[in-house]
N, C-alpha and C positions, 0 to 999 in steps of 0.2 A: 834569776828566774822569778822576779816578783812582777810581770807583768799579768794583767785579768786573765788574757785566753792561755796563757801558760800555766794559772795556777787551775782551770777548768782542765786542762789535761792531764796534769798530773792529780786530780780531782776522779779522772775517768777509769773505768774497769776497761776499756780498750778503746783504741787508735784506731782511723785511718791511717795508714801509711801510704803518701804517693811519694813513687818512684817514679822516674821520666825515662823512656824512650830515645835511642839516640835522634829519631825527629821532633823530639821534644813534644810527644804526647804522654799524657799521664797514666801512670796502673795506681790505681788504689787497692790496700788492703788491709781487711782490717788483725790489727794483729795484740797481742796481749805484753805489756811492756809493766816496766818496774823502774825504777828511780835507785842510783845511787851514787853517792858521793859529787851528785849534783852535774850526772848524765843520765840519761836514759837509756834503756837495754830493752831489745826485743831479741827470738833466737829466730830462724826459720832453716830448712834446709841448705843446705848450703848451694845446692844448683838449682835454686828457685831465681826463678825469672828475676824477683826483687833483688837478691844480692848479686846477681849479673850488673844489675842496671845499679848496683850503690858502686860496686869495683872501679863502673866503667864513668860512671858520674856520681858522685855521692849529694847532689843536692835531690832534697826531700821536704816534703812539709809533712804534717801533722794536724789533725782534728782528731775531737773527741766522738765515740760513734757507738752503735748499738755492735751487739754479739755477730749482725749480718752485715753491718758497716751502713749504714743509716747514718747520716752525720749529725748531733745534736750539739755542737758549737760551732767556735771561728778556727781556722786554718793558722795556721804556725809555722811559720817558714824555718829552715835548717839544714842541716851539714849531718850525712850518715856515713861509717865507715863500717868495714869486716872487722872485727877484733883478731888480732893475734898472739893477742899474751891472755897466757893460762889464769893466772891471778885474776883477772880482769872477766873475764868468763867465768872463772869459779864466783867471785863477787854477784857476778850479773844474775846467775844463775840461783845464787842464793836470796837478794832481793825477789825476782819472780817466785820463790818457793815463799818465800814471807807475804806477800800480796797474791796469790792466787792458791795457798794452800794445798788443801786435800785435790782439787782438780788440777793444780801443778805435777803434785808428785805419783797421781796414778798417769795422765799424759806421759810421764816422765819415765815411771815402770815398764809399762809399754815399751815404750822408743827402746830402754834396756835390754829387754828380751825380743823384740825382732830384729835390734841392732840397728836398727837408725839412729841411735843416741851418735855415732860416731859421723852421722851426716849433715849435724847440725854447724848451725854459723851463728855466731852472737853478734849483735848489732849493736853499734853503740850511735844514738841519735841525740844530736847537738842541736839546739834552740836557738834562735834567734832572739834578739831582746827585743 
């Protein structure tokens, strides 16, 4: 991961994420991601549109972007998958609790007590060199 527009993303407090369409149109979104062990981790709902469109396709890019998805670098082409292992998700989860803090873990409070913590999906998003 030592190329310029990949160290601006991992440089960034959040992503676009596009996902594609099976007619091969783009959704962007912009979403909160963390770095570890030298992958990337975003979570979202698990029946959100995005992880429909990672199952059914998992190519993706990436830009660095504002909190409304404004994009303020270069595009980053890559490979995303659903995560299935626990470890892997307990990791992920801990990374984004280390880089987004106190607004990590009240998000997170939340999600616990209305119970959508149980409706989430971790993402793991793989770079292109």
């Amino acid at each position: 991961m030592a190329d310029a527009h990949i160290i601006d993303i991992l440089a960034a407090r959040y992503v676009s994420l596009v996902t594609f369409r099976r007619d091969g149109r783009e959704v962007a979104t912009p979403v909160w991601f963390a770095e570890h062990a030298g992958r990337l981790y975003a979570y979202s709902r698990r029946d959100a549109g995005k992880v429909k469109r990672i199952r059914a396709n998992g190519r993706m890019r990436l830009a660095p972007c504002t909190m409304k998805g404004e994009i303020v670098g270069e595009w980053v082409q890559g490979r995303a998958k659903v995560v299935d292992d626990p470890a892997v998700e307990r990791a992920a989860y801990a990374a984004l609790a280390r880089k987004y803090g106190l607004a990590y873990r009240v998000i997170t409070s939340i999600a616990r007590l209305t119970g959508r913590i149980s409706q989430r999906a971790v993402l793991e998003l793989e770079l292109e060199a």
